[in-house]
N, C-alpha and C positions, 0 to 999 in steps of 0.2 A: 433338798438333797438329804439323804439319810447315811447317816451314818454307821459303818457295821457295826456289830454290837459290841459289848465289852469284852466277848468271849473270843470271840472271833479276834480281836486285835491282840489279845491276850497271844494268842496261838500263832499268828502272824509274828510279834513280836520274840518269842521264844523261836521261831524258824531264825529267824533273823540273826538271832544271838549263838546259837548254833551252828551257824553256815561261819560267820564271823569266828567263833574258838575254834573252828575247824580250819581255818585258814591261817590263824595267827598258828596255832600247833604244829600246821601242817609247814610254814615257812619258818619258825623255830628247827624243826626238823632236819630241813635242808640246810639251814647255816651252818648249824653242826655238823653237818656232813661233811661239808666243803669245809671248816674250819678244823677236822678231826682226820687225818688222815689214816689210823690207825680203825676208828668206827666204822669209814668209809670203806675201807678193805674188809672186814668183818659182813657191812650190810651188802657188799657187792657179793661175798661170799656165801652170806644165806641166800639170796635171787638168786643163786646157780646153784641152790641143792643144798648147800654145805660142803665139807670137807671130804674129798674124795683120794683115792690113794693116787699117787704119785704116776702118771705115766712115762715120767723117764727119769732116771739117774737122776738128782739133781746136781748130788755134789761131783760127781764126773765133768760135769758142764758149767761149774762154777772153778774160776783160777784166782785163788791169792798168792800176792807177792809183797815183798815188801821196798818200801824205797823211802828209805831216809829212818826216822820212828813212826811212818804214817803203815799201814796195811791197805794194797791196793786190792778191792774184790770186781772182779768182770764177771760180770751177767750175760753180759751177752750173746753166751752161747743156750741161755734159755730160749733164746727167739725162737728155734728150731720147732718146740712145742706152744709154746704162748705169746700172745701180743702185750700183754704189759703184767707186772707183776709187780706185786706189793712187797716191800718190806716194813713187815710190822716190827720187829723189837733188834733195838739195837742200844748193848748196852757197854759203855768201854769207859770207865772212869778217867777224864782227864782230856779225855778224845777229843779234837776238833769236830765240827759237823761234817757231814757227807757232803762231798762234790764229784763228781761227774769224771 
């Protein structure tokens, strides 16, 4: 039985290695994604073009209120134009987290 030559496995081997840091980078990738919610909005946002102007009022269809020291903000009267929407930056020193 003969064995391919040195060159050859050489070359096989480098495929190998390649397909392999393509995969590991490529699922590094995705963790971040799912673990970044702020990137994830970003990378969801270059696959659609980038940033494009506004097709409707937003702050028309957005209502704050307040109740108690908390600030109540309702989105959902963005439904109108979008199916899901990102909030990337939210910044209130002291502030509880966002709930529902």
């Amino acid at each position: 039985m003969a064995y391919p030559s040195k060159r050859y496995r050489k070359l096989l081997w480098s495929a190998v290695a390649l397909v392999a840091l393509a995969s590991i980078m490529s699922f590094a990738f995705f963790v971040s994604l799912e673990a970044d919610e702020v990137f994830h909005c970003k990378w969801m946002q270059w696959r659609a073009g980038g940033k494009k102007p506004a097709e409707m009022d937003i702050a028309s269809n957005i209502s704050f209120r307040r109740q108690g020291l908390d600030i109540i903000v309702d989105f959902r009267g963005l439904e109108k134009a979008w199916s899901s929407i990102c909030l990337t930056t939210l910044y209130a020193p002291g502030a509880r987290y966002l709930t529902r």
